[in-house]
N, C-alpha and C positions, 0 to 999 in steps of 0.2 A: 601660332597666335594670330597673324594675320588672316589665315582660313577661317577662324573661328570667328572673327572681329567679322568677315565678310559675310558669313553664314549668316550668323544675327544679323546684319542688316538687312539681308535677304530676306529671314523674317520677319522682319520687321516691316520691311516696306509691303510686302506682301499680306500682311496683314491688318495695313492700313493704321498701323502706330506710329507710322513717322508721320512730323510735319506734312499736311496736305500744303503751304503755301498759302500767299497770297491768291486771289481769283477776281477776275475784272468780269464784268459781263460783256457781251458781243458789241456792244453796241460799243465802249471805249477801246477801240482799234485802230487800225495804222489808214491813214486819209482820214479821218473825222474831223468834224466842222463842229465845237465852239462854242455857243454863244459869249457873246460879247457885253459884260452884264457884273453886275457887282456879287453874286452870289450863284454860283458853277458848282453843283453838287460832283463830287465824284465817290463811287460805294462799290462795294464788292463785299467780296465775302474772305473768309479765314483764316487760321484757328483760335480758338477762345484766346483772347489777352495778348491775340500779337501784337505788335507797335508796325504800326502805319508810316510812312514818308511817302506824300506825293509832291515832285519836284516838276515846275511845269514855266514855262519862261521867265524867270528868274527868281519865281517863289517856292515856297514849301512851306507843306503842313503838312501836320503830324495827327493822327488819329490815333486809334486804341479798337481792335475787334472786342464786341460786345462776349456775353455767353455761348450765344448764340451762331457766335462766328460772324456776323455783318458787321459792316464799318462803313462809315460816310466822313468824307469831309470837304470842305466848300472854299474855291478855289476866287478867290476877287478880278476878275479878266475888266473890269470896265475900262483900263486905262491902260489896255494890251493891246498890241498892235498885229497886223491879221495873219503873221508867223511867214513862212514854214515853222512849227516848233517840236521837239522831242519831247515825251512825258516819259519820267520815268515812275513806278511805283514801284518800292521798296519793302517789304518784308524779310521774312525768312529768305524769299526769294526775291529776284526782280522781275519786273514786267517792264519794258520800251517799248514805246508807243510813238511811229513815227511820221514824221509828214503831215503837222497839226493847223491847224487853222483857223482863226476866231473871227467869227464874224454874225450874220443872221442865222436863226434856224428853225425851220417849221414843219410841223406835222401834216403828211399828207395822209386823209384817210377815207374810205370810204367800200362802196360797190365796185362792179367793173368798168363804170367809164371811170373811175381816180386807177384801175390796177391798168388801163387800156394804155399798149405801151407804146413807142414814139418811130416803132419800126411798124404800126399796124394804121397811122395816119395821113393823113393828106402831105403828100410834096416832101414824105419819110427820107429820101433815098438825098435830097438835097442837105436837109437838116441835119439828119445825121453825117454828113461828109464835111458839114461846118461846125461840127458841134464839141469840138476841141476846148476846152473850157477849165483850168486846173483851179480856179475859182468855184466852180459849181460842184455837188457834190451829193450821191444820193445815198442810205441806207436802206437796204431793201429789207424788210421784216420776211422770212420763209413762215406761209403760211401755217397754221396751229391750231388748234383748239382744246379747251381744256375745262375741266368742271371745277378744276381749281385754281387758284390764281399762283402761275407761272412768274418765277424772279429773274428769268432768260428767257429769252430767244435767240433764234439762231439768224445770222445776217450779215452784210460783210461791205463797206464804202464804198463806192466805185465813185472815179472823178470823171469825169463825163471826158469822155474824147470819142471818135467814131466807131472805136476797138468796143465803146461800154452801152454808150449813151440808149443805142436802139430799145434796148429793154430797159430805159427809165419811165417811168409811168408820164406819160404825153401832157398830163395836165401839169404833175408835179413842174418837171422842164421845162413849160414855157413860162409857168409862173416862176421858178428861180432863177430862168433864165431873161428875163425882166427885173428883177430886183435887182440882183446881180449887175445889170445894165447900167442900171439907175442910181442904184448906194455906191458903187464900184467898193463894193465889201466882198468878200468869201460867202456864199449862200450853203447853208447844207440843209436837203433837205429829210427828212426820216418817211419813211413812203410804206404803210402797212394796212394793206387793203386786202377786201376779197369781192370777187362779183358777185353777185346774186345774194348779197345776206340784207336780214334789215338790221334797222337802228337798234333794237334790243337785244342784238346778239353782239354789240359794241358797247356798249351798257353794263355796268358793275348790277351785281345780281343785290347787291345791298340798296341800289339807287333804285332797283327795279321796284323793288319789295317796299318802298313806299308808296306805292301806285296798287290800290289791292286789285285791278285788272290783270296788269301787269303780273303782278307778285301769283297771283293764281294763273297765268299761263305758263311764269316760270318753273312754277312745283310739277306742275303738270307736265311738262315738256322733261324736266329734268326726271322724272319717273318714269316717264318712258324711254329715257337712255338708261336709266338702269336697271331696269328688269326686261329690257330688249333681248341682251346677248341669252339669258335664260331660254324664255319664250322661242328663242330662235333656234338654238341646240334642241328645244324637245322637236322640231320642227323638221328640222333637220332628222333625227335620228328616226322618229314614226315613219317619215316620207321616205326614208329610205329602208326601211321596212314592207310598208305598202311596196313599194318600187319591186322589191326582191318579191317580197310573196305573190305577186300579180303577172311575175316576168315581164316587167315593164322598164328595166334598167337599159340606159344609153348603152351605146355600142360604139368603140371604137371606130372611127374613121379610116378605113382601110388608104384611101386616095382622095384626099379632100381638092387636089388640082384637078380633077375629072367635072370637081362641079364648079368651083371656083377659079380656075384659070381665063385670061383674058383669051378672045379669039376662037371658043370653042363653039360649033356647030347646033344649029339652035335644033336640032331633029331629035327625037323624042322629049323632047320640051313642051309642057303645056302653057298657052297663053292663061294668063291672070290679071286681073286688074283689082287695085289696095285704093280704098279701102275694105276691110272684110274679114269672113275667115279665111283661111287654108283649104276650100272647099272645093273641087273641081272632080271631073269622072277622071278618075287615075289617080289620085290624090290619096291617102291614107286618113282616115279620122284622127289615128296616132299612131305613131313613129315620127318617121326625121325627115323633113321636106328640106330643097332646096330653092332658095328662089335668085334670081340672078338678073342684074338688068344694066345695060349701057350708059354710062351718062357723059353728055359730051361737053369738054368745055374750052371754047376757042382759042383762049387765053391761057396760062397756066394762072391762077388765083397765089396773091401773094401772101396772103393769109391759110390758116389749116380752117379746112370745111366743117363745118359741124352738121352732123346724120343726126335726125332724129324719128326714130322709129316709133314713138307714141308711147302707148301703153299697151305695148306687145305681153302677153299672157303667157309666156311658154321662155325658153330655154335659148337662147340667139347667137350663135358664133358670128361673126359678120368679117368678111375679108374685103378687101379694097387691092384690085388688081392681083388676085391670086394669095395676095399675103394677109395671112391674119391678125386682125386687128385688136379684137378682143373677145374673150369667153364668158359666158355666164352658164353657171349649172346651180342646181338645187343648193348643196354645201354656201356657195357665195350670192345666192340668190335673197333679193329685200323685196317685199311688199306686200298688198294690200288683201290677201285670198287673190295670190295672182293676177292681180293689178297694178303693176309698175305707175309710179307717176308720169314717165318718159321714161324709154331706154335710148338714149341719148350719146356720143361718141363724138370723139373730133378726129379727123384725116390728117394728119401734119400735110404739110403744105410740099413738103419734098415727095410723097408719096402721088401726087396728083403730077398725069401730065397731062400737054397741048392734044388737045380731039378727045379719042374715045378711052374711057375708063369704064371698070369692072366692077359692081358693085354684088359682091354674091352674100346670099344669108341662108347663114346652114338653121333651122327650127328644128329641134327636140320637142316634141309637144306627147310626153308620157299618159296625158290623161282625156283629153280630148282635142279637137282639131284648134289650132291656134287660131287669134283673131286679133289682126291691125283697127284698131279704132280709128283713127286717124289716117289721114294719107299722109306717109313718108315725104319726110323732106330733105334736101341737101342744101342748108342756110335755107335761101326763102325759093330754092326750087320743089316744085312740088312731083312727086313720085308717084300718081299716081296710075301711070298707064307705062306699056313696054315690060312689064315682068314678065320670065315662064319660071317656070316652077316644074322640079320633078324630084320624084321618090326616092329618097336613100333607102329607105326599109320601113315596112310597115309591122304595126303590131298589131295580136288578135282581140277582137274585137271582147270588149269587158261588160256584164251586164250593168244595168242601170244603180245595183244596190252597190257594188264595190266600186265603181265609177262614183258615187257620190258618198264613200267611208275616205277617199282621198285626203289627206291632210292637207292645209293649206296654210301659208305662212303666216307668220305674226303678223298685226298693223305694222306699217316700215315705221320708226320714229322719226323726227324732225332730223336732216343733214344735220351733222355735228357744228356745221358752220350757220344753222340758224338757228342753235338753239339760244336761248337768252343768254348772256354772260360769257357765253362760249372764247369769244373774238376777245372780248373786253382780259380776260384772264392771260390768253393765251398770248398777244396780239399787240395790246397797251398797256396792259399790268407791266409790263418787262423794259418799260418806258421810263417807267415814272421814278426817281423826278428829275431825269435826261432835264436841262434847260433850255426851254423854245422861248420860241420869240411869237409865236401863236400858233392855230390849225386852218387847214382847207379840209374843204369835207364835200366828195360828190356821192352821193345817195339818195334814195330816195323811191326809186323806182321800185323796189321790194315792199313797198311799204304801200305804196298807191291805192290797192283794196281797203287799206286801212287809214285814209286819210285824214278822215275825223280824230283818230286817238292820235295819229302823229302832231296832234298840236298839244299833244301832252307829252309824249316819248321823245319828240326829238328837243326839246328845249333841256327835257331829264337828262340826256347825252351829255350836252354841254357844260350842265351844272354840275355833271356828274364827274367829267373830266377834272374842269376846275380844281374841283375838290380834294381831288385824289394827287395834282398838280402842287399846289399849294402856294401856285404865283399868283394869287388873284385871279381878275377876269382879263383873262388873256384872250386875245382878237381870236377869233373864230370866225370862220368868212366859208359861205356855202353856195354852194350853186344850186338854183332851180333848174325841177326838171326841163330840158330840152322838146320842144314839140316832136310828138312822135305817132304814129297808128294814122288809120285813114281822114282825111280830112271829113267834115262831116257838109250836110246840103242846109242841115238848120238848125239853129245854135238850141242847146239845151245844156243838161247837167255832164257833167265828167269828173272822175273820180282823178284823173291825173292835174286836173284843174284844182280842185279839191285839194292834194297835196301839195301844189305849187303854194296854196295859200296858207296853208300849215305851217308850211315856210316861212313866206312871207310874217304870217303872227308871230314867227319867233325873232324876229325883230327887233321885240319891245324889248329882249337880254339886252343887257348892257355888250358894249364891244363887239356886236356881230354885223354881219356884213352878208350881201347877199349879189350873187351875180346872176342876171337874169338869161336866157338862155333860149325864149323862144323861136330865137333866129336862127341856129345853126341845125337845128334836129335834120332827122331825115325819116318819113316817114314809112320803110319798111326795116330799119334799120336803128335798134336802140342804143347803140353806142357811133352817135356820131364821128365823123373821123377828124371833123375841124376841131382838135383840143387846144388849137395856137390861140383862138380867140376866148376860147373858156379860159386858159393860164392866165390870158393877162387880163383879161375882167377881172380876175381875182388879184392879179397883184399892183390893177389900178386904187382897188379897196384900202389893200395894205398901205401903197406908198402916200396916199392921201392920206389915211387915220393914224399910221401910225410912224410915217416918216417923213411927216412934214409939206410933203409937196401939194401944191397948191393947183390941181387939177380936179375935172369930173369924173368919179369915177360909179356915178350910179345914173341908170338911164330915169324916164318920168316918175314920180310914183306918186298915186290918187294921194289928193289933202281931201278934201270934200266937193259935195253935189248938193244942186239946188235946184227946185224944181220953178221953172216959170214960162206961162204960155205954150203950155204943151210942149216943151222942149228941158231939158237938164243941161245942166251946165257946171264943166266939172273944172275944177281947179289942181292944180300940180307943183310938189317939191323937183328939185334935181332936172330945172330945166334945159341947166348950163348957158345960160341964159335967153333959150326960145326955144318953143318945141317946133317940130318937126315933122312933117307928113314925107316919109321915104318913099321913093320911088318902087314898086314891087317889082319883082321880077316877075320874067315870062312866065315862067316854070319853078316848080317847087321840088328838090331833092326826095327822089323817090328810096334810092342807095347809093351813096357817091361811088364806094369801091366796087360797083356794076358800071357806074356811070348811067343810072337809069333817073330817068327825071319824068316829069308828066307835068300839062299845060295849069296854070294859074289860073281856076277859077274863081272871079270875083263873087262875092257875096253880095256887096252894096256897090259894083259898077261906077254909081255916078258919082260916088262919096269921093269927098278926100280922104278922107279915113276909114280904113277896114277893122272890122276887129270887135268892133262895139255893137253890142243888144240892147232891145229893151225891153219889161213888159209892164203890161198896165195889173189893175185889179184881181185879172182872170190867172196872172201868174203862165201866161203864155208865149214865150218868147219870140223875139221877131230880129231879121236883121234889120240894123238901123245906118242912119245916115249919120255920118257925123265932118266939121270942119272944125278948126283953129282959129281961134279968135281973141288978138294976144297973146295972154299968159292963159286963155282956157281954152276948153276943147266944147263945144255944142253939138247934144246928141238927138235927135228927134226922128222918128218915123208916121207916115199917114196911116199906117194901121194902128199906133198907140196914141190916137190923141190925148190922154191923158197916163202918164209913165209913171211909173211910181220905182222903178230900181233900171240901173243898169250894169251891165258887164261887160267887161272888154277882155280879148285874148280866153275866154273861158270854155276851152275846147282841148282836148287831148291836143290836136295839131291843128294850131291856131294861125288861121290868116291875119296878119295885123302888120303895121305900120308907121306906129306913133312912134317919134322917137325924139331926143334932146339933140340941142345943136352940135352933142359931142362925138353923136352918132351912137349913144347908148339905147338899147328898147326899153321902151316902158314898160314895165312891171304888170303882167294882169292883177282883174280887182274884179271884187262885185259891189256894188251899194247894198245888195237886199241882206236879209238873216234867214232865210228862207233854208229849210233842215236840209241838213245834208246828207247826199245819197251813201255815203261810206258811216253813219252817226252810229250804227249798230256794228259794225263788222270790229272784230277783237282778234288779240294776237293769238 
């Protein structure tokens, strides 16, 4: 009887008849932070009609699973003290959850400077050796994307000690390691970024689709992820047809270290120089080149390098010191009729050593001779000289009419991670309604070509969050872009000035906050590596708006201008009580993790202040002279006797200076309404 009693349940479980249990999602697991707050959602999921107990420092509630299997119930912590505490949840089964702590908690999200981690920063190696902290505490979201909206994700607490800390996102960390400081509370923070996406790929497709710009990029964008993978099998399958009937199929690499190994003798090697095609006497039109080049670096580089090979046309193995790094062939192959947007790779950083390294690239190129568009880079080295190049095998030469019956690949669709919704599904759907105490949000730079609509989409974000939130308007505090790209000789339009301001208008939300940024950029380098100053701008925001303390935590920002005697005269909120003409430095950060810098040239020399334009009638801009006068700033130049708008900091990588007695920078701004260069560009 007992065999049979076992059997059946063996059936049973196996086929999924018995009780599935209680189910928490990732995010309520063992170190989780809290919030501290009269209404703590806690949900999960199943089986229809189970009875709920969540037991959690000395309370309980009782739920009930819907039809559906989901259940929620909301746990009163206001008047809970900051634990260690155990949760237990009670079903069929039980779940403990241990090692609890209530205190603040905020959503960190955005691009790659909010994912930029704390072991890839300035003065890394010190901070992390002190950064022992069983008060602070981060969730990392594992990146996702989804067309539907996702009720998990996968993720896991870490308490910041030297063992974790490196990989907390640099911005997150100094801003909860500042609060932290400050409330002497538990901070946890939820950290769920990716780099290079924009704002409407963080964006519910419901929030989008009120916006019919928006809503018509998103249909568009989401059709072509769906009828991609079609498109790209017939693609596949013809091409490897052609391939076979033309005898044009790769070939096996008999000895790929003959061509790729470091230290091998450069004799029958031909010199090349990229950018270009694959062209040279010895050279094949098509077959399988190899091309191979030295690159030296004095240092061992504490970060992994990023290669970018352009929009290489053809087929690229690429090896780094003999070992291979990655493959592309036809089957795995995306783009454009053979136009890659970038083919692009990163070196980890234990594969790079001190002096000379090996950079070999095996080319398949089945249909005609390959062509680098660009010159190769390694990060901001430029590759274009020291290649040779030489023949694995050539193939017979093809007339003109079957050389051009060649299949070519689908359009590539938009990365999964930018497409609309994408992030927001995958990303922060699987959030809500986790209890925060608000968000930081560093992004923005994806968005730059479009930064006239970002004074529509990124406000939509927020409202959007909110909503799906359902605590109100919860603090949302963001950073503008960082100055970055070459300085310019004479001040005109900029499209990253553009979104700084996009920004800036989103202001008028209620509860948002904004940390300015033109100070730390580096101008070959878009993810600065000073995140310690970004953190705590952002968490001078918070503890000022939303925890009482009674400090500055925003630099100048324009009230108005008035024109009189050929000169403007501008007035300022957030002076802390007296602005400030800061001393510039010699030199302006070219790449701090080069340690490459370059000399300070002045605009306006004999000014107190840098920073500031003007133009009269003609709409022709000039640099202008400007001092501090009081509580205002006077701007005048002898080529605009009569001014009619002026700008300050309005430059991708802005010389400027103004600042409050707190040592915050002042905000750029323009007077004029003058259109904007990004007014037409769309998602």
């Amino acid at each position: 009887m007992k065999i049979i009693r076992l059997f059946v349940l063996i059936l049973l479980f196996s086929s999924g008849l018995l009780p599935a249990g209680v189910r928490l999602p990732a995010i309520f697991s063992d170190h989780m932070v809290l919030k501290k707050t009269a209404r703590v959602p806690v949900w999960g999921q199943a089986d229809p009609g189970e009875e709920i107990t969540i037991t959690f420092a000395k309370q309980t509630a009782k739920t009930q699973a819907g039809g559906d299997g989901k259940w929620t119930a909301t746990l009163d912590l206001s008047e809970t003290g900051p634990g260690p505490f155990e949760m237990t949840v009670q079903g069929r089964n039980a779940i403990r959850i241990t090692d609890v702590l209530v205190g603040e908690v905020w959503l960190a999200s955005g691009q790659s400077n909010m994912q930029w981690t704390l072991n890839q920063t300035l003065n890394a190696a010190k901070e992390i050796a002190a950064s022992a902290n069983s008060q602070l505490r981060e969730f990392a979201v594992m990146r996702a994307t989804s067309m539907d909206s996702l009720e998990d994700c996968k993720g896991t607490w870490q308490v910041a000690s030297p063992a974790t800390s490196a990989n907390f996102s640099a911005v997150a960390y100094y801003f909860g390691k500042k609060l932290q400081a400050e409330l002497r509370v538990p901070v946890g923070i939820i950290h769920s970024s990716w780099g290079g996406t924009p704002s409407e790929a963080w964006t519910s497709s419901e929030a989008l689709d009120t916006v019919p710009d928006l809503k018509a990029s998103r249909e568009r964008l989401w059709s072509q992820v769906k009828d991609y993978p079609g498109k790209k099998q017939t693609f596949v399958d013809t091409f490897g047809a052609w391939l076979k009937e033309n005898g044009r199929e790769d070939q096996p690499v008999a000895d790929a270290a003959a061509f790729a190994a470091p230290g091998l003798s450069p004799e029958g090697w031909i010199p090349l120089t990229l950018p270009g095609r694959l062209m040279a006497e010895g050279l094949p039109d098509a077959g399988a080149v190899w091309l191979r080049r030295e690159i030296d670096f004095p240092a061992i580089p504490d970060v992994k390098i990023r290669l970018n090979l352009g929009a290489l046309d053809a087929y690229d193995s690429v090896y780094w010191n003999g070992r291979l790094l990655t493959q592309l062939t036809y089957q795995s192959y995306s783009g454009n009729g053979f136009v890659r947007q970038s083919a692009a790779y990163e070196v980890p950083a234990d594969l790079v050593k001190q002096g000379q390294n090996t950079l070999a690239i095996r080319v398949f190129q089945p249909v005609t001779a390959a062509k680098f568009p660009t010159v190769p880079k390694a990060d901001s080295l430029a590759l274009d000289t020291g290649w040779l190049a030489k023949p694995e095998f050539a193939l017979p030469t093809l007339d003109a009419e079957k050389i051009a019956a060649a299949p070519t690949p689908p359009p590539n669709p938009a990365a999964p991670q930018n497409v609309a919704g994408f992030l927001f599904n995958a990303m922060i759907n699987p959030l809500v309604p986790y209890a925060i105490s608000g968000a930081i949000w560093y992004q923005g730079e994806s968005n730059a070509g479009r930064a006239w609509q970002h004074r529509t989409a990124f406000p939509l974000l927020i409202t959007d969050w909110r909503s799906h939130w359902k605590q109100g308007d919860f603090p949302f505090y963001f950073c503008q872009l960082a100055n970055y790209l070459p300085k310019k000789d004479l001040p005109g339009d900029s499209a990253w000035a553009e979104l700084r301001d996009a920004q800036s208008q989103t202001l008028s939300l209620p509860e948002t906050g904004q940390a300015v940024l033109i100070d730390i950029g580096e101008e070959k380098d878009i993810h600065p590596r000073n995140k310690k100053d970004v953190g705590e701008r952002l968490a001078l925001i918070a503890l000022a708006n939303d925890y009482g303390k009674e400090i500055p935590f925003s630099g100048p920002v324009f009230k108005s201008a008035r024109i009189a005697g050929g000169k403007i005269l501008l007035t300022f909120t957030s002076t802390a009580g007296r602005l400030v003409a800061k001393t510039l430095p010699a030199t302006s950060d070219l790449r701090t993790v080069a340690h490459e810098t370059a000399p300070l040239v002045r605009n306006s020399p004999g000014s107190e202040l840098e920073g500031f334009a003007l133009c009269g009638e003609d709409r022709k801009w000039v640099w202008a002279d400007a001092k501090i006068d009081g509580d205002s700033v006077v701007v005048w130049s002898d080529q605009v006797p009569a001014p009619i708008a002026v700008r300050y900091a309005w430059s991708d990588n802005p010389t400027a200076n103004l600042y409050n007695a707190a040592g915050l920078p002042a905000s750029p701004f323009r007077t004029d309404d003058f259109p904007a260069t990004t007014r037409d560009a769309k998602y």
